[in-house]
C-alpha positions as CSV (number, residue, x, y, z in Angstrom):
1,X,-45.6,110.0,19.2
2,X,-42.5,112.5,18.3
3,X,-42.0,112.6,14.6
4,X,-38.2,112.1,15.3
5,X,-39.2,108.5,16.0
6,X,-39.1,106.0,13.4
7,X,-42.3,104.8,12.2
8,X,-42.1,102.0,9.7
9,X,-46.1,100.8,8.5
10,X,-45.3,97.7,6.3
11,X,-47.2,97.6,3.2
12,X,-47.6,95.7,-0.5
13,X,-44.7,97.1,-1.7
14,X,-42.6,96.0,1.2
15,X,-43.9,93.1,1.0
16,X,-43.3,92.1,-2.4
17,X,-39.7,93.5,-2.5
18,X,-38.8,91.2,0.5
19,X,-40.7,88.6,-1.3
20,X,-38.1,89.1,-4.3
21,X,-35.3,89.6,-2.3
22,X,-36.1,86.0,-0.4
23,X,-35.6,84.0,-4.1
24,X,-32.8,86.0,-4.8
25,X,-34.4,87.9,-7.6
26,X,-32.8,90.6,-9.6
27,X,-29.6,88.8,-8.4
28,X,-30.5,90.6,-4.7
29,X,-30.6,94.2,-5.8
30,X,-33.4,96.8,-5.1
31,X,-32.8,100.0,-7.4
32,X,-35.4,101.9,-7.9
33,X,-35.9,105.5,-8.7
34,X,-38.0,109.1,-8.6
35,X,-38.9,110.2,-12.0
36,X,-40.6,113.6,-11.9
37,X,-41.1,115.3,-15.4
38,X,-39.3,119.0,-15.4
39,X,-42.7,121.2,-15.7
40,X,-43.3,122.8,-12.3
41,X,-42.3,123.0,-8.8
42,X,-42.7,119.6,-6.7
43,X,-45.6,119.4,-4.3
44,X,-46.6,117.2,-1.6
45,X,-48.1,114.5,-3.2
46,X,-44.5,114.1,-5.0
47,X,-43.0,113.8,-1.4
48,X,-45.1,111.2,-0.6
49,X,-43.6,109.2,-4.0
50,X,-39.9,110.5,-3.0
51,X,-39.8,109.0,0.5
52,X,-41.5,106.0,-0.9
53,X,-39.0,105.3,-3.7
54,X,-35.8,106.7,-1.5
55,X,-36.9,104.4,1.5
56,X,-37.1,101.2,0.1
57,X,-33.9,101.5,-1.4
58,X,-32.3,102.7,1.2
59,X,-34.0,100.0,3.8
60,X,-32.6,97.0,1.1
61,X,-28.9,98.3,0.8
62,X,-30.5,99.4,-2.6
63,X,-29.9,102.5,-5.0
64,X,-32.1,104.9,-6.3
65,X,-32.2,107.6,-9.2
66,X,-33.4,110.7,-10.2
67,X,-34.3,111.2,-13.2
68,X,-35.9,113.8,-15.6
69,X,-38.8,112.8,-17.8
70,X,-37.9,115.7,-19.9
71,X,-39.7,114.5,-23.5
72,X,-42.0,117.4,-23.5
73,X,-40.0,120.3,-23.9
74,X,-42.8,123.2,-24.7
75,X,-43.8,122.9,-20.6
76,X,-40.1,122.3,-19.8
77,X,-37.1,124.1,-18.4
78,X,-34.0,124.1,-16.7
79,X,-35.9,126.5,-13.2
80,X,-37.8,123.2,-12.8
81,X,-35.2,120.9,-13.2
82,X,-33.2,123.0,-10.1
83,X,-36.1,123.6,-8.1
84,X,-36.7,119.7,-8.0
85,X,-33.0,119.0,-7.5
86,X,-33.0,121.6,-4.8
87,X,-36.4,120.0,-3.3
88,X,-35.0,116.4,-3.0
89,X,-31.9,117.5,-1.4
90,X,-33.7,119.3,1.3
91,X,-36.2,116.3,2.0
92,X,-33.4,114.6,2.9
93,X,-32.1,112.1,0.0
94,X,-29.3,111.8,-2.2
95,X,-29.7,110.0,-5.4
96,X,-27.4,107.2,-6.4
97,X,-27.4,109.0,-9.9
98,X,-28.8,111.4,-11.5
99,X,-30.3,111.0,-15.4
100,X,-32.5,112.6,-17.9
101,X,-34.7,110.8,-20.8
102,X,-33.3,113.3,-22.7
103,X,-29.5,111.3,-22.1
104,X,-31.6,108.5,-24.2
105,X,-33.0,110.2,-27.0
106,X,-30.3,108.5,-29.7
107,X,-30.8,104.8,-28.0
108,X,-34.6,105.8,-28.2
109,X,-34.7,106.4,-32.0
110,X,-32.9,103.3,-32.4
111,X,-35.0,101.2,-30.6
112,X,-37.9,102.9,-32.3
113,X,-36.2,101.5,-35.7
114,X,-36.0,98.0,-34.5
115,X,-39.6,98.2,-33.4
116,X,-40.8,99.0,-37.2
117,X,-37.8,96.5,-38.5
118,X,-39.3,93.8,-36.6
119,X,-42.9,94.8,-38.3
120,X,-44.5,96.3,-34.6
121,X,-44.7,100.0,-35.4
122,X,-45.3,102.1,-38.0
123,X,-45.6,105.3,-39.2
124,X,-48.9,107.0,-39.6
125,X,-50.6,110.3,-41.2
126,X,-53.8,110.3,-39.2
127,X,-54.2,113.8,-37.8
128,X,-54.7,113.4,-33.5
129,X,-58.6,114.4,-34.0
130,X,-58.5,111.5,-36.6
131,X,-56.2,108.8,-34.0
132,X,-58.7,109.9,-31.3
133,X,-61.9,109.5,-33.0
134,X,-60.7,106.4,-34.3
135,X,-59.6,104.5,-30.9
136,X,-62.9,103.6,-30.3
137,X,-64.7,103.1,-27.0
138,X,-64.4,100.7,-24.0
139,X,-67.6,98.6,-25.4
140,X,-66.3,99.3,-29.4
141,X,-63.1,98.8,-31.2
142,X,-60.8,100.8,-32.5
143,X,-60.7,101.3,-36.2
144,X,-57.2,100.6,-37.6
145,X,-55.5,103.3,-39.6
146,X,-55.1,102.6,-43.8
147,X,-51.1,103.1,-42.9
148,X,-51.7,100.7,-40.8
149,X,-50.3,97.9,-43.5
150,X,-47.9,100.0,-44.7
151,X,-44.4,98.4,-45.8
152,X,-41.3,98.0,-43.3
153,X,-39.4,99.9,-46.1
154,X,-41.4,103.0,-46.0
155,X,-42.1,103.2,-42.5
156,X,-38.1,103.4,-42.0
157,X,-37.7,106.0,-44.3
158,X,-40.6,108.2,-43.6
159,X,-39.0,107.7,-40.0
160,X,-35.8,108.4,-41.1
161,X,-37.1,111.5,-42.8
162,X,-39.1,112.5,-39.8
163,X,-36.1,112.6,-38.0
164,X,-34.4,114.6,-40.6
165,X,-37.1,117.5,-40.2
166,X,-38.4,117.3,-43.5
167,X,-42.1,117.1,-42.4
168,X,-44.0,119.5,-40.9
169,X,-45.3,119.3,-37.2
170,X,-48.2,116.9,-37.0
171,X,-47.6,115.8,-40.1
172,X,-47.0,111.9,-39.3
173,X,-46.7,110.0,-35.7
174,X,-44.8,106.8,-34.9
175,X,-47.3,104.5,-33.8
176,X,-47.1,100.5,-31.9
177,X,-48.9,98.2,-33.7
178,X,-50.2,95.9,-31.3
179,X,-54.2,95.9,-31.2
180,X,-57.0,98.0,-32.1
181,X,-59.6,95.5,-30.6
182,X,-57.7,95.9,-27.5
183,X,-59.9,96.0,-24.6
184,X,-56.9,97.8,-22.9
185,X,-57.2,101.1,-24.8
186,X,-54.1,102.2,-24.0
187,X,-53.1,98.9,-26.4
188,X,-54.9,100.5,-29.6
189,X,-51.4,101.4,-31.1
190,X,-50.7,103.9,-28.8
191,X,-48.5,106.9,-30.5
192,X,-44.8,107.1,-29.4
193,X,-42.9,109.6,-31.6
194,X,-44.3,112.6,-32.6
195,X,-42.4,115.9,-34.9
196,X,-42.4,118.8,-32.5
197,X,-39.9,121.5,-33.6
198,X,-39.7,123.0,-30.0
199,X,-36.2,124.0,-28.5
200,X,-35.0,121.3,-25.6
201,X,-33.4,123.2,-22.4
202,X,-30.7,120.5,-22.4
203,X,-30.0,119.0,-26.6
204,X,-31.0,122.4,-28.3
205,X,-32.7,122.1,-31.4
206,X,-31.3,118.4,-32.6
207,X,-34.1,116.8,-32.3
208,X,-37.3,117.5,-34.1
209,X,-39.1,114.3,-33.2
210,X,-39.6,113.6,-29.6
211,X,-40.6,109.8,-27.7
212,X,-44.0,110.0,-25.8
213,X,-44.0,109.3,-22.1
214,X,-45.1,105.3,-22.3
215,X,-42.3,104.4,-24.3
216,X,-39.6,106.6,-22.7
217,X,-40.3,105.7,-19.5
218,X,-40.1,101.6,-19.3
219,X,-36.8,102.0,-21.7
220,X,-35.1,103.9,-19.5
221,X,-36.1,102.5,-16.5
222,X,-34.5,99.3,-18.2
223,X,-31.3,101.1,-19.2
224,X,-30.6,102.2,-15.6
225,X,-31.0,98.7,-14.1
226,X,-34.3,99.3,-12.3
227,X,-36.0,96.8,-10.4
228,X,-39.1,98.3,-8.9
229,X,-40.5,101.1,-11.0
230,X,-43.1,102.4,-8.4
231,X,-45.6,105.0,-9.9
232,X,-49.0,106.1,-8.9
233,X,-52.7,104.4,-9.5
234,X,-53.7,105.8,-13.0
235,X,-50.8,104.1,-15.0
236,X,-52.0,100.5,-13.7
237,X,-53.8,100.4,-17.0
238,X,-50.4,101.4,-18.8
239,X,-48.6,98.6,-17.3
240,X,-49.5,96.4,-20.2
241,X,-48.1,98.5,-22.6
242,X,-45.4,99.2,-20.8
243,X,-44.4,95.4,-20.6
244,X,-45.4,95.2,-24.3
245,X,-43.0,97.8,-25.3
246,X,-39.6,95.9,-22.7
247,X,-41.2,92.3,-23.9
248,X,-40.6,93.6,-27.7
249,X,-37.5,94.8,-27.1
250,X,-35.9,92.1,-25.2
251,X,-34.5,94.3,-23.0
252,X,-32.1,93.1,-20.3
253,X,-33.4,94.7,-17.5
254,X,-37.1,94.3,-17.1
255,X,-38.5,96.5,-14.0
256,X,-42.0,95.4,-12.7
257,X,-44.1,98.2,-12.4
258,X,-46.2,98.4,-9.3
259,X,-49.0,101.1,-9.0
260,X,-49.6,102.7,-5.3
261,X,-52.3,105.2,-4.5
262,X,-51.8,109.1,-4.8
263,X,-51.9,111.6,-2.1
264,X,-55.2,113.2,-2.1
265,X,-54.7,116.2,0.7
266,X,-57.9,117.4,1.4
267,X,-58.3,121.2,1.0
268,X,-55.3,121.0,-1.6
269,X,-54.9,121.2,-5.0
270,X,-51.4,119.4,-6.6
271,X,-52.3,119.3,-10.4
272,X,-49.7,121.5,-11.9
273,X,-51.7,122.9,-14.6
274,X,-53.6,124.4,-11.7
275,X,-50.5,125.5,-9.0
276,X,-49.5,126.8,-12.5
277,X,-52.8,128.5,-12.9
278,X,-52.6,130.1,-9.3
279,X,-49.1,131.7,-9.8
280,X,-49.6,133.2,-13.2
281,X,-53.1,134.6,-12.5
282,X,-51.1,136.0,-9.0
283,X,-53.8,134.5,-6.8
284,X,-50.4,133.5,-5.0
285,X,-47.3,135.1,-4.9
286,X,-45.1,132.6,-6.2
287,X,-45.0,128.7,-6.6
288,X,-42.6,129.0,-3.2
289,X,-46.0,131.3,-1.7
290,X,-46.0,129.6,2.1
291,X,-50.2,128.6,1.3
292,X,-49.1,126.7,-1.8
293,X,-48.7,122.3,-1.2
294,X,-45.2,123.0,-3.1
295,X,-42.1,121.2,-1.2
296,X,-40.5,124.7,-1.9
297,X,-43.5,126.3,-0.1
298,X,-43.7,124.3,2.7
299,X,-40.1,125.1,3.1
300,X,-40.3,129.0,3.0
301,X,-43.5,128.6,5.7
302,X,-41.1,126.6,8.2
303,X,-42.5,123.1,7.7
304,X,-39.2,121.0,8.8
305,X,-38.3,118.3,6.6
306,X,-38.7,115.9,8.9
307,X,-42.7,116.6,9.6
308,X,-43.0,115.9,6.1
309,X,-41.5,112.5,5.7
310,X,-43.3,111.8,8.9
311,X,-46.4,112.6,7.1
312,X,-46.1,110.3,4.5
313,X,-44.7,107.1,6.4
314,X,-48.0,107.5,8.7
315,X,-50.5,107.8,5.7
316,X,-49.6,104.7,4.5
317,X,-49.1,103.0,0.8
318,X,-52.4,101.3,-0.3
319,X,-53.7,100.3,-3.6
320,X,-57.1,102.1,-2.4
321,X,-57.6,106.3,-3.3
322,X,-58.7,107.8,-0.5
323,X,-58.9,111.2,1.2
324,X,-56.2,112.5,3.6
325,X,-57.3,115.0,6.4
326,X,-55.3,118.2,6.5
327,X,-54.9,117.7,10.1
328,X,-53.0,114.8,9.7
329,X,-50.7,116.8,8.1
330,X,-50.9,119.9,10.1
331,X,-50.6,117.7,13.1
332,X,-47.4,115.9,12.0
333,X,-45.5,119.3,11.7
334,X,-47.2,120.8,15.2
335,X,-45.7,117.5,16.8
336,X,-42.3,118.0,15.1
337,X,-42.1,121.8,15.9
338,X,-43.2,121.3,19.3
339,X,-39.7,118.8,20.0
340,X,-37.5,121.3,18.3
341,X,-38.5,125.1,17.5
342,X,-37.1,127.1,20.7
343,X,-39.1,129.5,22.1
344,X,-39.9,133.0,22.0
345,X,-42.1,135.6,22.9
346,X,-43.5,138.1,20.2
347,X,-46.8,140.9,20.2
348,X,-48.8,140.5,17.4
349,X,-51.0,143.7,18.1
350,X,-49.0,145.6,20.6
351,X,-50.8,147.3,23.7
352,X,-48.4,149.6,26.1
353,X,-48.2,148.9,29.5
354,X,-46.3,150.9,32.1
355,X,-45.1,149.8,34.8
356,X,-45.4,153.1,37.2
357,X,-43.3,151.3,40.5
358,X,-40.2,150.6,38.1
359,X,-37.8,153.2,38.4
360,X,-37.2,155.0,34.8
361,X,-34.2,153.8,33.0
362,X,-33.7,150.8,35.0
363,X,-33.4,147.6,32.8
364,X,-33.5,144.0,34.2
365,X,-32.9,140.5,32.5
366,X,-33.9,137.6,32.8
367,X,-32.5,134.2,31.5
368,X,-35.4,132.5,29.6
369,X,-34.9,128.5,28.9
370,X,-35.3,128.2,25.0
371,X,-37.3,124.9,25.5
372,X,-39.1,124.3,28.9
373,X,-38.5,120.5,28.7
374,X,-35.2,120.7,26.9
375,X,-32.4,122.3,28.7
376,X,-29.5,121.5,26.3
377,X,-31.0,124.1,24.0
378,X,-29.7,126.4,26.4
379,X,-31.9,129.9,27.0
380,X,-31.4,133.7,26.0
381,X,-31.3,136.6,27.8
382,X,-34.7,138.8,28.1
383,X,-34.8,142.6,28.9
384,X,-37.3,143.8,31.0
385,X,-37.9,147.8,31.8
386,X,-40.7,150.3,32.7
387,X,-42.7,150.3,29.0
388,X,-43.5,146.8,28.1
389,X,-46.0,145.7,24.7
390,X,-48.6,142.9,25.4
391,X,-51.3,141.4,23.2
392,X,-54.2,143.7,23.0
393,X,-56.5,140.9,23.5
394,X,-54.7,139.8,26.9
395,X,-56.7,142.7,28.6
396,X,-60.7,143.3,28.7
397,X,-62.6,145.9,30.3
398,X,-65.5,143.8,31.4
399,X,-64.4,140.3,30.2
400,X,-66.5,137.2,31.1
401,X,-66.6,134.8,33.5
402,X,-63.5,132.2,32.5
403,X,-61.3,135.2,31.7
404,X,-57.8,134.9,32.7
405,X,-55.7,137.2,31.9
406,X,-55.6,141.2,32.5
407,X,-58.6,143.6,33.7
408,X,-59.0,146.8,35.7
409,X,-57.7,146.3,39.4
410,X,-56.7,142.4,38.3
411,X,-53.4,140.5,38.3
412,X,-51.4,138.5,35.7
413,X,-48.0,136.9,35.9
414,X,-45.4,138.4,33.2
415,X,-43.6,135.4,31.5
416,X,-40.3,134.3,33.4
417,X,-41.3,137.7,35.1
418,X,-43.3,139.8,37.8
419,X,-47.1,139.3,38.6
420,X,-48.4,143.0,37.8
421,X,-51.7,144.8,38.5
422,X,-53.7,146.7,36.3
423,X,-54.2,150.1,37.9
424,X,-55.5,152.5,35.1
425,X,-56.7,152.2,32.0
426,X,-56.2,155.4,29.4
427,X,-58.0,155.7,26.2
428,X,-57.7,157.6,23.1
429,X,-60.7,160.6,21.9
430,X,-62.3,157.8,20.5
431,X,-62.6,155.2,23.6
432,X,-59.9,152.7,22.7
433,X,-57.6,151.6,25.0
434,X,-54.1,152.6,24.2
435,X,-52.4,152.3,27.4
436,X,-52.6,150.5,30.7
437,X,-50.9,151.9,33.8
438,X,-49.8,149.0,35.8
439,X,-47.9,148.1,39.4
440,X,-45.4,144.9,39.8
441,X,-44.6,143.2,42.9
442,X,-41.0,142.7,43.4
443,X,-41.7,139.7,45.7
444,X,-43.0,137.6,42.2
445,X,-39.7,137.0,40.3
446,X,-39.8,133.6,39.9
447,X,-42.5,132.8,42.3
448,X,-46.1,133.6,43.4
449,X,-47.1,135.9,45.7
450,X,-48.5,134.7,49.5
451,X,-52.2,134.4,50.0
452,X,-53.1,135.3,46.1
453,X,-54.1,133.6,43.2
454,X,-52.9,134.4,40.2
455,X,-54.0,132.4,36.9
456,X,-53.4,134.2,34.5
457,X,-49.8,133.8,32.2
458,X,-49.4,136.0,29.6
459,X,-46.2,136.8,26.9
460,X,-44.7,140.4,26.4
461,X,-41.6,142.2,25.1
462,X,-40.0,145.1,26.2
463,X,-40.8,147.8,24.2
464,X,-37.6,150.3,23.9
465,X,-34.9,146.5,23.4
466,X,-37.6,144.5,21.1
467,X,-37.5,144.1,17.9
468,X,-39.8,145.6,14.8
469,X,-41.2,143.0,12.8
470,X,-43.7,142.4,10.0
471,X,-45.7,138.7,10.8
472,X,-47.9,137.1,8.0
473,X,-50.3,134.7,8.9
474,X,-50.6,132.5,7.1
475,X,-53.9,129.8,6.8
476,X,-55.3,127.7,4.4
477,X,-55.6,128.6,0.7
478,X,-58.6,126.8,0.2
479,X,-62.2,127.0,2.3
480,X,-63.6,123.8,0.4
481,X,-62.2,120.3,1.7
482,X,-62.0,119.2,-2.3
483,X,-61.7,122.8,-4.4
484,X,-61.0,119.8,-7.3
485,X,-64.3,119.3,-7.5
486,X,-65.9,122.1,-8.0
487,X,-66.4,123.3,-11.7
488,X,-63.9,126.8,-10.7
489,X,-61.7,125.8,-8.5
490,X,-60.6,129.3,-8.1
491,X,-64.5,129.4,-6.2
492,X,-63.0,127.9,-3.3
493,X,-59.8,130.7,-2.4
494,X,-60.5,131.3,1.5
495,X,-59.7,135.4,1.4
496,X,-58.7,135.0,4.6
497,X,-55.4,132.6,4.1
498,X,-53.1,135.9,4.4
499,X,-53.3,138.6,7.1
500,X,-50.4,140.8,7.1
501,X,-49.4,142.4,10.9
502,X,-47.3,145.6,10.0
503,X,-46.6,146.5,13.3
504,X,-45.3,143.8,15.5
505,X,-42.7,143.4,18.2
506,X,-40.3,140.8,18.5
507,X,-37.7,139.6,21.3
508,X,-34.2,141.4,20.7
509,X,-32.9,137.7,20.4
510,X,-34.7,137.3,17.4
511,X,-32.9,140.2,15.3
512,X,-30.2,137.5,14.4
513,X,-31.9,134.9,13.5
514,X,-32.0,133.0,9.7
515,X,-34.5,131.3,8.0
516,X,-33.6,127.7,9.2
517,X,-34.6,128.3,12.7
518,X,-38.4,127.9,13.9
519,X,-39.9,129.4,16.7
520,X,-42.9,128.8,18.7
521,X,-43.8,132.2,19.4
522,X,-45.5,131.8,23.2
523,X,-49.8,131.1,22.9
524,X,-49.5,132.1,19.0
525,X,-47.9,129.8,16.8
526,X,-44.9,127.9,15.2
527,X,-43.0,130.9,13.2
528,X,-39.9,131.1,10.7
529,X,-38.0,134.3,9.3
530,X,-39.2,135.0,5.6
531,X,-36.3,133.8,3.2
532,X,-37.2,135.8,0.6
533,X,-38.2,139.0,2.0
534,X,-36.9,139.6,5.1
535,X,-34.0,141.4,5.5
536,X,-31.3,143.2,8.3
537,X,-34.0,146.0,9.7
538,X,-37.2,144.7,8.3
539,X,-37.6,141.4,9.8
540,X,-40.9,139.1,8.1
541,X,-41.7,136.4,9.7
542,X,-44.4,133.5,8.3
543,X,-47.2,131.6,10.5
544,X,-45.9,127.8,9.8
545,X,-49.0,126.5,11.6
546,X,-51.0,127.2,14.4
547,X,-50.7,126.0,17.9
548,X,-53.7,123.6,17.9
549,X,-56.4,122.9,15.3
550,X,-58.4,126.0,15.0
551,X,-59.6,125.8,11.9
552,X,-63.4,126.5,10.8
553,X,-63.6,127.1,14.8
């Protein structure tokens, strides 16, 4: 199946929301929203929590936000915040708005106050070693801090005072007081404000105290009207506290959190510590590097939008971790590519063929169909002259038995060509072939010759009307199915992910071309034009993926 057709799997989450929707709840309305915090470049498992959240509320007439979890500011910035707009965009989706937790810093501090006026926070010296060692275990309790019973009074004006920067960093913590016998850890009052004197990309140095992530999160997704706050497996044991915290409040709005399953991409790392790790050690070029599982990578490598949210419509939404195959993936884009990259011909690793019978100086083109099974994306003109370029490995002195393509005193048909013979074969000093004399039969333009079989097709270029071009292949980055496993990750870099062809020829066609446009080059692979370093006379173009499945083969 094409991955421009529609492939809707139902699943839980589906399910429930038409289960809502049938009793009217949440007056009808689906809103939901995609909340990535601002501290790297998205990768694929984000896409697969982007289509999810942007679907359903597009499939219910509903809305959906973006929104920056931007509480952390020491990992934060505003390159993160663009690349992630930029990301979204090019997926596909436009958000109904677009927010920041930081737009809720003031209404977060208030409700923080109400929280310690109604006797259900307080403040608390305990260093973090001490708030750690004291939690206690999932077969102990947690011990409860001597603040613990401190009064309303001071808690407001040691919060008050935290806010006002008179404290050093570390010096107290907000905490919930809900239950240090908990079996929920995440119950055992859980710290939610914490004095960090770090510049914010967006409020500047205001703020010297800053909400943790469990608290921000379930207030703002009640202050934007959510009705589905969809997240991933591990924060099915902070639901609790996130309904603790809305339940407190009274909110008006309270979103039900329901958990799905994360992508797990086998031979693929998405923690962003580590994609961090890769680009600042330089094992990659940058987090846009075409072998990195960033959206923005996948974009500079050619993988079309559409492949993606393919992709993540087939794997599914479970409850269940489990581990996707990177040929699901890989096959998704090949079958996407394969509808709508036109065709070309380019010589990875040129060999020179003359064609002694063609009269010098004489140049002939052909119209070649940019799609064999899609005329309406018309065709380009191809030169052919005397000196074409083939593939090196398209002829073979004493090849074996299945071989199809050129050898000494053989025949092979010229795409949208001339069947030609090889009649010599010249070689350099040290025995390499560099050149193959060759004859054509004028009868073979567009059809075979009488009484002789020729099997063999292969691609060429012209050599004095192609183009120069550098090609980068690019493969996987990985050579272990699960490099997260292993105690250095770094163990598992395949050194053969990049191979860099200096000295390739393209089709004159291609000399125009922009980075939007993919290309299956003929027998070789789905190709796109480097956006970042190509340029008018020194054309790169990067290996989107292979033709077929050829890995460990």
């Amino acid at each position: 199946m094409s991955s421009n057709e529609s492939i809707v799997q139902s699943n839980f989450i589906r399910h429930i929301i038409a289960e809502d929707l049938a009793v009217n709840k949440n007056q009808g309305k689906v809103a939901t929203r995609f909340p990535p915090e601002p501290n790297g470049y998205l990768h694929i498992g984000h896409a697969k929590s982007i289509c999810l959240n942007f679907t359903l509320a597009a499939e219910n007439n509903g809305t959906c936000n973006l929104r920056f979890d931007d509480t952390n500011p020491e990992k934060e910035s505003i390159e993160y915040m663009e690349s992630i707009e930029r990301d979204v965009a090019w997926l596909g989706f436009t958000w109904a708005g677009k927010y920041h937790a930081s737009d809720y810093f003031e209404q977060l501090y208030q409700y923080a106050v109400q929280l310690i006026q109604q006797g259900d926070a307080y403040v608390d010296s305990s260093t973090a070693e001490q708030i750690r060692s004291d939690r206690g275990t999932l077969t102990e309790p947690g011990i409860a801090s001597a603040d613990r019973s401190r009064a309303i009074e001071d808690n407001l004006d040691l919060f008050q005072r935290m806010r006002a920067g008179e404290f050093a960093d570390g010096q107290y913590v907000l905490r919930a007081k809900i239950d240090m016998a908990s079996p929920n850890i995440n119950l055992r009052d859980p710290t939610i404000y914490r004095i960090r004197r770090v510049h914010h990309h967006r409020t500047g140095d205001t703020w010297c105290i800053y909400p943790m992530y469990d608290y921000t999160h379930c207030i703002s997704d009640a202050l934007e009207g959510i009705t589905h706050s969809i997240c991933t497996l591990e924060f099915e044991d902070h639901r609790p506290l996130y309904d603790w915290v809305l339940d407190k409040l009274q909110t008006p709005c309270h979103p039900q959190q329901i958990e799905f399953a994360r992508l797990q991409l086998e031979y693929t790392i998405v923690s962003k510590r580590k994609l961090l790790q890769l680009v600042t050690e330089k094992q990659v070029s940058g987090w846009d590097d075409p072998r990195m599982p960033t959206i923005s990578g996948m974009r500079r490598a050619g993988v079309p939008p559409e492949a993606i949210r393919d992709f993540c419509e087939r794997i599914g939404v479970t409850k269940k971790n489990s581990w996707i195959e990177m040929t699901v993936l890989e096959n998704c884009i090949r079958e996407d590519l394969n509808e709508s990259a036109s065709r070309a011909m380019a010589v990875l690793r040129p060999l020179r063929v003359v064609i002694e019978n063609w009269d010098d100086g004489k140049t002939e083109t052909y119209q070649i169909a940019n799609h064999p099974q899609k005329p309406e994306m018309g065709s380009r003109t191809v030169p052919f002259s005397r000196v074409i370029l083939i593939e090196q490995d398209d002829f073979m002195e004493n090849p074996p038995k299945d071989f199809k393509r050129l050898v000494p005193g053989g025949e092979v048909r010229l795409r949208g060509s001339y069947v030609i013979k090889c009649e010599q074969v010249i070689k350099d000093d040290a025995g390499h072939v560099v050149e193959l004399r060759c004859s054509y039969d004028p009868a073979t333009l567009g059809k075979n010759p009488e009484g002789r079989k020729v099997k063999g097709v292969i691609h060429w270029v012209s050599e004095a009307q192609s183009v120069p071009a550098e090609i980068r292949l690019y493969d996987r980055l990985f050579s272990h199915p699960n490099p997260d496993t292993l105690d250095n990750f770094l163990d598992a870099i395949n050194p053969h992910s990049l191979e860099i062809l200096q000295n390739c020829r393209v089709e004159a066609s291609l000399a125009e071309t922009t980075p939007d446009v993919r290309y299956q080059f003929e027998r070789t692979g789905y190709f796109c034009l480097d956006a970042v370093d190509s340029q008018p006379g020194k054309l790169v173009f990067n290996r989107t993926v292979t033709l077929r499945d050829s890995w460990g083969k």
